[in-house]
mmJSON file of the N, C-alpha and C atoms, coordinates in Angstrom:
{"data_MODEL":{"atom_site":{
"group_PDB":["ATOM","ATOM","ATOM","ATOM","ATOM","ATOM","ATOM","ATOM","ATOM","ATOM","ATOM","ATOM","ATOM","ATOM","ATOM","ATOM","ATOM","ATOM","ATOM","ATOM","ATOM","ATOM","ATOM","ATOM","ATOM","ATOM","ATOM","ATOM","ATOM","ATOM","ATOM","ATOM","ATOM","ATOM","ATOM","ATOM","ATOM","ATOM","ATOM","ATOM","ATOM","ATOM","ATOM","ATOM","ATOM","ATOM","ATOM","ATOM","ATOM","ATOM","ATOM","ATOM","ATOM","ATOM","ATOM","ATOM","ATOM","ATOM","ATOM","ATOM","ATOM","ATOM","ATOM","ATOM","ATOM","ATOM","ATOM","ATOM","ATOM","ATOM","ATOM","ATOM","ATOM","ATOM","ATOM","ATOM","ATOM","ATOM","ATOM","ATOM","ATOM","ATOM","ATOM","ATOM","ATOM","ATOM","ATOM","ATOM","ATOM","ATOM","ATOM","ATOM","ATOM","ATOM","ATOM","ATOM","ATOM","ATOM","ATOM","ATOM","ATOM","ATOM","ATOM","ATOM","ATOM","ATOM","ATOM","ATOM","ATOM","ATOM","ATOM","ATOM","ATOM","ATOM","ATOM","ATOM","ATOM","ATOM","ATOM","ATOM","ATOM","ATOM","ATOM","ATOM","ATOM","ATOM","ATOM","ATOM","ATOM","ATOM","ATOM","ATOM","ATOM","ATOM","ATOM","ATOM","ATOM","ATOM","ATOM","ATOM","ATOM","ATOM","ATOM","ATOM","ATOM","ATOM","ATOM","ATOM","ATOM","ATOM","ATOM","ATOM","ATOM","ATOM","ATOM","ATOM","ATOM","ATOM","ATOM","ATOM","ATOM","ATOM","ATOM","ATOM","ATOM","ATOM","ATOM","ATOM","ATOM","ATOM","ATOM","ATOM","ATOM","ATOM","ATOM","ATOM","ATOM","ATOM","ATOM","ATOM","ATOM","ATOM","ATOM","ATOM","ATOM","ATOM","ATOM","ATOM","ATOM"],
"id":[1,2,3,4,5,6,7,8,9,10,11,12,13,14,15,16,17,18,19,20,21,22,23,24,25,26,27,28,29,30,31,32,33,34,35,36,37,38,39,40,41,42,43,44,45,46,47,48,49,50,51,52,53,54,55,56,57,58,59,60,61,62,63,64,65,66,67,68,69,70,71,72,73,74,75,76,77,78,79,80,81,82,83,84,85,86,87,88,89,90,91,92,93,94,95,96,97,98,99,100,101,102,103,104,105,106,107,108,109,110,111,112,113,114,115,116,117,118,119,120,121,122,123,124,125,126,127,128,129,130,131,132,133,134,135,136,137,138,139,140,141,142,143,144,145,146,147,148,149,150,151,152,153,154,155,156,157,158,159,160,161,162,163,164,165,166,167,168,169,170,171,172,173,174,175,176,177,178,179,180,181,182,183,184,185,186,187,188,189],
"type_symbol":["N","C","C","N","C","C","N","C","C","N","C","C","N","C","C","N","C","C","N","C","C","N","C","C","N","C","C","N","C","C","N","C","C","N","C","C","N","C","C","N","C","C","N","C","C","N","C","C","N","C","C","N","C","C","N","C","C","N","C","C","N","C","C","N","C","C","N","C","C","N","C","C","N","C","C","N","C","C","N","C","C","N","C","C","N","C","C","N","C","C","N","C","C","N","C","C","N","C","C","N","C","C","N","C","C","N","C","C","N","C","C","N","C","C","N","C","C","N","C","C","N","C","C","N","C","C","N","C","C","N","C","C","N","C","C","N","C","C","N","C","C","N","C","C","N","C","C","N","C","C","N","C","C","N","C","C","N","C","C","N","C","C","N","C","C","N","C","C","N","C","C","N","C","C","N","C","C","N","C","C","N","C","C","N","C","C","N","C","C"],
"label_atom_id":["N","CA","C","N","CA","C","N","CA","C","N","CA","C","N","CA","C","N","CA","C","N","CA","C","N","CA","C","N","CA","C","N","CA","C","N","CA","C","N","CA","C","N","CA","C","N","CA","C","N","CA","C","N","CA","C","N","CA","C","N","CA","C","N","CA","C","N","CA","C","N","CA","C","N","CA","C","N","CA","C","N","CA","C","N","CA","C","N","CA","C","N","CA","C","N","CA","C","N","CA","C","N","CA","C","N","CA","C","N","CA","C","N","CA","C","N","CA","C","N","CA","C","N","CA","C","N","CA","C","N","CA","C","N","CA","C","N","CA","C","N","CA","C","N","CA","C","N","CA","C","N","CA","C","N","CA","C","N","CA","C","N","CA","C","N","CA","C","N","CA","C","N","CA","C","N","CA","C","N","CA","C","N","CA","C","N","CA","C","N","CA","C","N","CA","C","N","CA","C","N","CA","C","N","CA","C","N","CA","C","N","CA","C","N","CA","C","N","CA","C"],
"label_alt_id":[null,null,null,null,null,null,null,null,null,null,null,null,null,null,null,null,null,null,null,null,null,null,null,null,null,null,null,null,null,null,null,null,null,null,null,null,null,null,null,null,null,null,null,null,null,null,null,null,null,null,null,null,null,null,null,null,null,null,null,null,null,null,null,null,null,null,null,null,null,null,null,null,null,null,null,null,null,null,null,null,null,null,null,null,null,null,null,null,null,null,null,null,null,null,null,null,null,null,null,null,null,null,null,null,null,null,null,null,null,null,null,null,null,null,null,null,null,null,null,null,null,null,null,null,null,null,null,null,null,null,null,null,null,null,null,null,null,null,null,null,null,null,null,null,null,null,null,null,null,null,null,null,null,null,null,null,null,null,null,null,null,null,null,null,null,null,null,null,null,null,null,null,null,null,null,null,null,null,null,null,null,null,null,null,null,null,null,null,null],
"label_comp_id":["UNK","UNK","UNK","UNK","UNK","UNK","UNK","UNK","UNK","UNK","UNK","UNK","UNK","UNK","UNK","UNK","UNK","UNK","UNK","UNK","UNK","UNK","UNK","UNK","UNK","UNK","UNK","UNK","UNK","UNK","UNK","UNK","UNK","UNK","UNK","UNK","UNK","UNK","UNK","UNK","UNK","UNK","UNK","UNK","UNK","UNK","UNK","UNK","UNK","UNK","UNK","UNK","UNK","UNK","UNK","UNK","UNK","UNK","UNK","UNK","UNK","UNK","UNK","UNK","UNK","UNK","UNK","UNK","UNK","UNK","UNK","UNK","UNK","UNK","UNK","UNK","UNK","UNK","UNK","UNK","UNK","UNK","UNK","UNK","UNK","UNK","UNK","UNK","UNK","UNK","UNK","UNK","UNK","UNK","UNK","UNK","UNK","UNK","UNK","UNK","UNK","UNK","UNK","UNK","UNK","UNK","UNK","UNK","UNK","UNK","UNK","UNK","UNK","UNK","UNK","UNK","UNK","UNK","UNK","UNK","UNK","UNK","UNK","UNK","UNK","UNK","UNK","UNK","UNK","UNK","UNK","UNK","UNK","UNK","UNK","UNK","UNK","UNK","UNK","UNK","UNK","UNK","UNK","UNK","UNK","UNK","UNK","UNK","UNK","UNK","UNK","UNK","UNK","UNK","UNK","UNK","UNK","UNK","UNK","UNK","UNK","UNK","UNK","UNK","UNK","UNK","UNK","UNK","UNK","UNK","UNK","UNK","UNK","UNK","UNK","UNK","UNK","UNK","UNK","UNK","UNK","UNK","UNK","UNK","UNK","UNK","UNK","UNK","UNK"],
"label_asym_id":["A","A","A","A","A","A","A","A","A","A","A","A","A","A","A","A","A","A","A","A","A","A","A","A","A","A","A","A","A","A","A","A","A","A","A","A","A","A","A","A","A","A","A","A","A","A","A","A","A","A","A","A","A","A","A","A","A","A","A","A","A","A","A","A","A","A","A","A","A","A","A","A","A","A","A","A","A","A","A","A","A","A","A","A","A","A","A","A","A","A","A","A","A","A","A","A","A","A","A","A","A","A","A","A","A","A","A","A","A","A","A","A","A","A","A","A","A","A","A","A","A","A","A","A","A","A","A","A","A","A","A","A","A","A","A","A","A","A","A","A","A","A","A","A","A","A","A","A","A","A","A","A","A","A","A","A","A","A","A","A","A","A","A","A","A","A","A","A","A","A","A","A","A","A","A","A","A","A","A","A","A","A","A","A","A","A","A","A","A"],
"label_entity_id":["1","1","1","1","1","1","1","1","1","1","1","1","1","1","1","1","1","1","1","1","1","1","1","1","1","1","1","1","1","1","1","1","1","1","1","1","1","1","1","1","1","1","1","1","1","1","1","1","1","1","1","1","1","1","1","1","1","1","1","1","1","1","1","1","1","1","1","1","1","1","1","1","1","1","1","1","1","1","1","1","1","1","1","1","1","1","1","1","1","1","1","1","1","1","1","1","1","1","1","1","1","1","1","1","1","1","1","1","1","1","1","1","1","1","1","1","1","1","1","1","1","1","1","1","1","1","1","1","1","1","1","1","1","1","1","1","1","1","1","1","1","1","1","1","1","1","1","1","1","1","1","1","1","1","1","1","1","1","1","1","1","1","1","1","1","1","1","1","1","1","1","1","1","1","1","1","1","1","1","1","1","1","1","1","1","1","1","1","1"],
"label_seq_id":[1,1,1,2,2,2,3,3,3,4,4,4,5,5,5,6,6,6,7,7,7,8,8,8,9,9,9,10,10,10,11,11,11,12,12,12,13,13,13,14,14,14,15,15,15,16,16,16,17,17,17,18,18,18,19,19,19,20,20,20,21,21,21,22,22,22,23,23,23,24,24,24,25,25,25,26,26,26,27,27,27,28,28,28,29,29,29,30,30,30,31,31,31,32,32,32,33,33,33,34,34,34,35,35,35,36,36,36,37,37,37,38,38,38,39,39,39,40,40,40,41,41,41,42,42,42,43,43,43,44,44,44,45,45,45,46,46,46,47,47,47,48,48,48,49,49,49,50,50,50,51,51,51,52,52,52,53,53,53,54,54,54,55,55,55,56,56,56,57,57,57,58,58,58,59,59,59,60,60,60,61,61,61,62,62,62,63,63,63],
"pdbx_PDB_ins_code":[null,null,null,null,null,null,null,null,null,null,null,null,null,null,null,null,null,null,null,null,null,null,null,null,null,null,null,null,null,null,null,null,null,null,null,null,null,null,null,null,null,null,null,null,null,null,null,null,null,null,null,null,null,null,null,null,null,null,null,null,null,null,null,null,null,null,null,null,null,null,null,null,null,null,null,null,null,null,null,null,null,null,null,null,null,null,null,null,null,null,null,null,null,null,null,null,null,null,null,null,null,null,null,null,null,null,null,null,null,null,null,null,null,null,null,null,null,null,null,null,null,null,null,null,null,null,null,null,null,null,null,null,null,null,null,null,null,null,null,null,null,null,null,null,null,null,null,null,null,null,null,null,null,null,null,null,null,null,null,null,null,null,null,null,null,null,null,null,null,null,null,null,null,null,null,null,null,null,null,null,null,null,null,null,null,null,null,null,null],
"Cartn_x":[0.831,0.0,0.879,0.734,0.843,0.849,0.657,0.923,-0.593,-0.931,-2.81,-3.48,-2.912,-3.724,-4.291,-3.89,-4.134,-2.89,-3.473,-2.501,-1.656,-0.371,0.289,0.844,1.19,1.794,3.344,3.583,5.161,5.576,5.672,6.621,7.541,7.562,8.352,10.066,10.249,11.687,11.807,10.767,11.062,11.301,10.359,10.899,12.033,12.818,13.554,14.673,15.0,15.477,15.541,14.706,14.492,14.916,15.117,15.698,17.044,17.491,18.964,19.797,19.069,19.481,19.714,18.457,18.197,19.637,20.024,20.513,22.175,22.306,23.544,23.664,22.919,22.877,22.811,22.396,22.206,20.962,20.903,19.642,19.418,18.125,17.634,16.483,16.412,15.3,13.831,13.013,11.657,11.661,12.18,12.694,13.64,14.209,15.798,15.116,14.111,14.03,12.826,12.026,11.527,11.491,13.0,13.449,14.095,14.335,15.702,14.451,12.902,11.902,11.657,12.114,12.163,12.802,14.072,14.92,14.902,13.826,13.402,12.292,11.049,9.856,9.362,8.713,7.958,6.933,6.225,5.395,4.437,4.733,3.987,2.877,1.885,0.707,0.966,0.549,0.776,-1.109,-1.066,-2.028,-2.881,-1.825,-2.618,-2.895,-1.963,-2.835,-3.958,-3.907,-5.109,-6.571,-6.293,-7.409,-7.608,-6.962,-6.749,-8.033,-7.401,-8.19,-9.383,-9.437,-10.946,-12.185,-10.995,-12.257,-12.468,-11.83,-11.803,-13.059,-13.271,-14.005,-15.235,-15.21,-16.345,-17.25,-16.156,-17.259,-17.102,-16.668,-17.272,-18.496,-18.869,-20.063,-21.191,-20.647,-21.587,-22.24,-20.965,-21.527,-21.743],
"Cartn_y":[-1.171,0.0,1.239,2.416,3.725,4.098,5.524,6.526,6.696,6.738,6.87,5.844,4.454,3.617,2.701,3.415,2.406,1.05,0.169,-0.996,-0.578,-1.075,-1.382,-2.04,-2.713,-3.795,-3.927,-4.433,-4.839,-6.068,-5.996,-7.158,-7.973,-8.988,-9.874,-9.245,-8.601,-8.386,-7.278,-6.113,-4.832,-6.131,-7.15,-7.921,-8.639,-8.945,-9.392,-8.672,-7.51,-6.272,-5.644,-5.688,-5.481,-6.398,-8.179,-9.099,-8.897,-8.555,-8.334,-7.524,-6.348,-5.387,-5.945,-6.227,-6.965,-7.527,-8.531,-9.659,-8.573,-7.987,-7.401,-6.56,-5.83,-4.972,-5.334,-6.447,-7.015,-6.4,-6.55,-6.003,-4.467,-4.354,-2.705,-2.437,-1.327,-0.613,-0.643,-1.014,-0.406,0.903,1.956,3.37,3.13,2.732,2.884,1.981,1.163,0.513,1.156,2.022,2.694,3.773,4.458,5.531,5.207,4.238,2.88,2.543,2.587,1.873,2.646,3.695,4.369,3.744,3.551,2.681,1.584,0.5,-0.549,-0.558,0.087,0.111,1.173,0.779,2.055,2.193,3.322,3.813,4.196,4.266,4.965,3.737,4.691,3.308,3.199,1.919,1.229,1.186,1.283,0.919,0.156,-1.016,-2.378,-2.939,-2.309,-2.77,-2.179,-0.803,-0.038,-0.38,-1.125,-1.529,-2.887,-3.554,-5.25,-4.907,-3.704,-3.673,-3.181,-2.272,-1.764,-3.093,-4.203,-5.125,-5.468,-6.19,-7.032,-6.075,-4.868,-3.972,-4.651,-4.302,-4.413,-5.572,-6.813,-8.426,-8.218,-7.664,-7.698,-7.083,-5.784,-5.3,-5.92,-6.541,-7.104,-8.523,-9.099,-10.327,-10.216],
"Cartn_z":[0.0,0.0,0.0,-0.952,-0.977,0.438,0.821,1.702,1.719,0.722,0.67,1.022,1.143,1.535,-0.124,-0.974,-2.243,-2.642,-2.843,-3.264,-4.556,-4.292,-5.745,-6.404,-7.403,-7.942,-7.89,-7.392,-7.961,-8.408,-9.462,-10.54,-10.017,-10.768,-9.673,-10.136,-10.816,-10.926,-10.165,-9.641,-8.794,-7.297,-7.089,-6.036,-5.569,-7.155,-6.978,-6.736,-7.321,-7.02,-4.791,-4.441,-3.156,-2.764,-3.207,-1.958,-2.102,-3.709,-3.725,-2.91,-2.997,-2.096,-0.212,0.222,1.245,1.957,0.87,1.264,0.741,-0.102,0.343,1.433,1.78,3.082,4.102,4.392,5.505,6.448,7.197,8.146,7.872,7.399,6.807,7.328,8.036,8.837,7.732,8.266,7.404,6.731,7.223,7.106,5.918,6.418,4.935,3.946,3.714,2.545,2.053,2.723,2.22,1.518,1.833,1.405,-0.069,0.431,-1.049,-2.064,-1.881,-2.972,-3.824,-4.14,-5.42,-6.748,-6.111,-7.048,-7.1,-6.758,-7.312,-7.492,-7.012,-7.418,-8.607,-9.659,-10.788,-10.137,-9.688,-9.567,-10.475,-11.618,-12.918,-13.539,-12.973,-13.737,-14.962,-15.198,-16.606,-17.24,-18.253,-19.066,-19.49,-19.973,-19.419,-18.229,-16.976,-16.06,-15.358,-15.497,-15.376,-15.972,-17.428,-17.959,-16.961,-17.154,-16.333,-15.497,-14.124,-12.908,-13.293,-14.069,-14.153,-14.741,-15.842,-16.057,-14.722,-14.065,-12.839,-12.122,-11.655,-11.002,-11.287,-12.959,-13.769,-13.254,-13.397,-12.993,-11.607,-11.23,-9.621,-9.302,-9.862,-9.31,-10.404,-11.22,-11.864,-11.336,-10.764,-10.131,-8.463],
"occupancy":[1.0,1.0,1.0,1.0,1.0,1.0,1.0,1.0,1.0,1.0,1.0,1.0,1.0,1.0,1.0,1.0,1.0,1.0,1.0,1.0,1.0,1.0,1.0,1.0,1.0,1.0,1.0,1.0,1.0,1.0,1.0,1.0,1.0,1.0,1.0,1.0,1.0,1.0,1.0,1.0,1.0,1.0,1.0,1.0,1.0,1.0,1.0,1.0,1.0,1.0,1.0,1.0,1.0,1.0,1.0,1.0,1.0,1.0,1.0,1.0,1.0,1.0,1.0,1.0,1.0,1.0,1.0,1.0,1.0,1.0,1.0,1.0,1.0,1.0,1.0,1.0,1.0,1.0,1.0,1.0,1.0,1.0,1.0,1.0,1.0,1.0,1.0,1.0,1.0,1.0,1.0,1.0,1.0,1.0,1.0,1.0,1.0,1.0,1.0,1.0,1.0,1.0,1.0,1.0,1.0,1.0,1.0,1.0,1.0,1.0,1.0,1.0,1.0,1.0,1.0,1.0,1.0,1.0,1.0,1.0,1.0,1.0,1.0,1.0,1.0,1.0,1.0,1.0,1.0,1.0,1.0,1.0,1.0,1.0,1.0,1.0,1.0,1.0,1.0,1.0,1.0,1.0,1.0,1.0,1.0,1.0,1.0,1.0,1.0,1.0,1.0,1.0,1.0,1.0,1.0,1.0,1.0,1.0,1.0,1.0,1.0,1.0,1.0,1.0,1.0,1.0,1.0,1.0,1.0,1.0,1.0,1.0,1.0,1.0,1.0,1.0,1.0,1.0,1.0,1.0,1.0,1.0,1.0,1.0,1.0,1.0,1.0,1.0,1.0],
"B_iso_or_equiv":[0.0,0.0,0.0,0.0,0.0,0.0,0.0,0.0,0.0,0.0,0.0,0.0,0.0,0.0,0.0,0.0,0.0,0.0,0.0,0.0,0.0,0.0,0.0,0.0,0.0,0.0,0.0,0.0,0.0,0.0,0.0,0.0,0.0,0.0,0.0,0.0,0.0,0.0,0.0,0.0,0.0,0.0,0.0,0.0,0.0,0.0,0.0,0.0,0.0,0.0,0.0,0.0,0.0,0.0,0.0,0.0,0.0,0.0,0.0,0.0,0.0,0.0,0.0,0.0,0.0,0.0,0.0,0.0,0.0,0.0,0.0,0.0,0.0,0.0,0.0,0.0,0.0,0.0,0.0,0.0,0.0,0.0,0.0,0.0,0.0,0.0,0.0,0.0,0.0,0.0,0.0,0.0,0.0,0.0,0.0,0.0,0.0,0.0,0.0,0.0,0.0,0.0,0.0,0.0,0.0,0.0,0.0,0.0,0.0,0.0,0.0,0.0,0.0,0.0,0.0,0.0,0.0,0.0,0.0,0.0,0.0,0.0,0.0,0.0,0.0,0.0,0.0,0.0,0.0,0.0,0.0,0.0,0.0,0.0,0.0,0.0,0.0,0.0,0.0,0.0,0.0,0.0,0.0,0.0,0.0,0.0,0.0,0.0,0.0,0.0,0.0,0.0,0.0,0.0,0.0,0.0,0.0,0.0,0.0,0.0,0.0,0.0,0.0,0.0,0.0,0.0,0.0,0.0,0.0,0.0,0.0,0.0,0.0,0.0,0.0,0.0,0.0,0.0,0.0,0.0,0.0,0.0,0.0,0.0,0.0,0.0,0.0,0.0,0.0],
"pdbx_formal_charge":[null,null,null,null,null,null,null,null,null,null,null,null,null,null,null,null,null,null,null,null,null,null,null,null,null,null,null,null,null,null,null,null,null,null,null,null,null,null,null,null,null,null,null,null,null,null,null,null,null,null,null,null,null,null,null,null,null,null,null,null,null,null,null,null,null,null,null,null,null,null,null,null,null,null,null,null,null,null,null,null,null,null,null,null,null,null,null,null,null,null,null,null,null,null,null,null,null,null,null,null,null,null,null,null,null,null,null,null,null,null,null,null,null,null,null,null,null,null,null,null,null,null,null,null,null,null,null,null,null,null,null,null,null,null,null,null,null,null,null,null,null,null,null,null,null,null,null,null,null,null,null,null,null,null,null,null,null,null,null,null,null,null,null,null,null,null,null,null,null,null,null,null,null,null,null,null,null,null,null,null,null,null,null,null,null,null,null,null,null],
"auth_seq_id":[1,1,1,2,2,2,3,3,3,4,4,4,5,5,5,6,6,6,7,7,7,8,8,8,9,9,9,10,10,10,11,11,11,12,12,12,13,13,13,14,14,14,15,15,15,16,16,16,17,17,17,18,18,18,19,19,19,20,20,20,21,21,21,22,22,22,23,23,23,24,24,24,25,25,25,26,26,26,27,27,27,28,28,28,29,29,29,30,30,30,31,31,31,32,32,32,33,33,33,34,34,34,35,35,35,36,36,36,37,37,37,38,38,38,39,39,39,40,40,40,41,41,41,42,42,42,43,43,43,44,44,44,45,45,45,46,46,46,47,47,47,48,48,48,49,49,49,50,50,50,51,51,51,52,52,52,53,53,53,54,54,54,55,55,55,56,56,56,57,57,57,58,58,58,59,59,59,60,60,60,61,61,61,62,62,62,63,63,63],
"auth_comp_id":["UNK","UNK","UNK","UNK","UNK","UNK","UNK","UNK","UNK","UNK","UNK","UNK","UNK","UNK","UNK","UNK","UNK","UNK","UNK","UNK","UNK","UNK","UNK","UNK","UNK","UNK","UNK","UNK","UNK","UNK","UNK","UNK","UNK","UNK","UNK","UNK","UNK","UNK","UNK","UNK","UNK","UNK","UNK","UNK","UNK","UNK","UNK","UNK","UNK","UNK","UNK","UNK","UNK","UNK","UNK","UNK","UNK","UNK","UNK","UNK","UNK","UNK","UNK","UNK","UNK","UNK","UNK","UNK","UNK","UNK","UNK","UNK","UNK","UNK","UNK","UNK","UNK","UNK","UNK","UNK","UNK","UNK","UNK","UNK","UNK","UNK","UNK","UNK","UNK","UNK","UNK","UNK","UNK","UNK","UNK","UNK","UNK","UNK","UNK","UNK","UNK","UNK","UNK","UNK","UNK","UNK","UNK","UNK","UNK","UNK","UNK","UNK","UNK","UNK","UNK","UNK","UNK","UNK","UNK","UNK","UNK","UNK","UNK","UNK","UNK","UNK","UNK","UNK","UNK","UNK","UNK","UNK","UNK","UNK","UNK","UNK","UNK","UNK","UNK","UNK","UNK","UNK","UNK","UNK","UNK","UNK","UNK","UNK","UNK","UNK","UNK","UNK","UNK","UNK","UNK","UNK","UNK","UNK","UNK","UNK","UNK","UNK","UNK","UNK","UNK","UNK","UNK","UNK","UNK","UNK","UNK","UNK","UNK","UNK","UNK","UNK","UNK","UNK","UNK","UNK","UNK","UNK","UNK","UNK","UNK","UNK","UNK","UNK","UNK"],
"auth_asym_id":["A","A","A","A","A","A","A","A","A","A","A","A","A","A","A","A","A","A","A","A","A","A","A","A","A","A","A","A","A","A","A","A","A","A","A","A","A","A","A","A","A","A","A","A","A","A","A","A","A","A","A","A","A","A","A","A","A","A","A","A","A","A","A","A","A","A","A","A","A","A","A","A","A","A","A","A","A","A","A","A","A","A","A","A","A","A","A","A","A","A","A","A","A","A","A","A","A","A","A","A","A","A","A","A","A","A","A","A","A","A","A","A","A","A","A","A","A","A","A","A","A","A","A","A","A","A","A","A","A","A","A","A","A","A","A","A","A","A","A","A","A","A","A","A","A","A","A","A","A","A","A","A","A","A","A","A","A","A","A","A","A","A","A","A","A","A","A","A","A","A","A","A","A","A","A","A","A","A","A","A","A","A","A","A","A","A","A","A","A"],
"auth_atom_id":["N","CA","C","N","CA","C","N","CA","C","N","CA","C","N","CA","C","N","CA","C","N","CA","C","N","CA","C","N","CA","C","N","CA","C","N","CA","C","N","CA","C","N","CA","C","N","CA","C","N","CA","C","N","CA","C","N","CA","C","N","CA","C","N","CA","C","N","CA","C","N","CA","C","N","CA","C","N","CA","C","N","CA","C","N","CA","C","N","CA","C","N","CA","C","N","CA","C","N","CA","C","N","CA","C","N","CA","C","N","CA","C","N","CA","C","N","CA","C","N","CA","C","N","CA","C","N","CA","C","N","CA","C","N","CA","C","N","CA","C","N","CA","C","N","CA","C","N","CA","C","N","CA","C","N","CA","C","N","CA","C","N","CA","C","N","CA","C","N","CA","C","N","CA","C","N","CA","C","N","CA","C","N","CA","C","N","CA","C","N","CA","C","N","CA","C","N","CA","C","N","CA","C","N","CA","C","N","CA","C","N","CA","C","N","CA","C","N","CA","C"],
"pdbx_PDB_model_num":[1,1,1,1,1,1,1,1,1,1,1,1,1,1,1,1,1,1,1,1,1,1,1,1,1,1,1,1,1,1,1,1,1,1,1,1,1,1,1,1,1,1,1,1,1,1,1,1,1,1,1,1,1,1,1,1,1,1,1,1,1,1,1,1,1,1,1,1,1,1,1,1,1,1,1,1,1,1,1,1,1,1,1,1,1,1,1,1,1,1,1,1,1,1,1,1,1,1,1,1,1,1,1,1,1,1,1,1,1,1,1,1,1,1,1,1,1,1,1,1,1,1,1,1,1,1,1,1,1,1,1,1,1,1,1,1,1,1,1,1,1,1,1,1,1,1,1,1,1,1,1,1,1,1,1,1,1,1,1,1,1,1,1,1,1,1,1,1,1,1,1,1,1,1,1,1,1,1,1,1,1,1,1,1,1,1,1,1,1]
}}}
């Protein structure tokens, strides 16, 4: 979750990216890897997945 409280995706390579780091640094404050998730996480919505979620919305209030 965002700062707002909205969910976000991360790819399994922005994940894989964060254990790398992890595991070279050794023990990292919640704080410092939060400050560090810029440079492994994109933030920038994507398109197709924006559409993705909105179908998904869609059959939900439909069903």
């Amino acid at each position: 979750m965002d700062d707002r409280g909205k969910y976000i995706y991360i790819s399994l390579e922005e994940m894989r990216a964060v254990a790398d780091y992890i595991r070279r640094e050794g023990r990292v404050s919640i704080s410092h890897l939060a400050s560090k998730s810029n440079q492994f996480i994109d933030l920038e919505p994507k398109v197709e997945l924006v559409e993705d979620i909105g179908s998904i919305e869609e059959e939900t209030v439909v069903a």
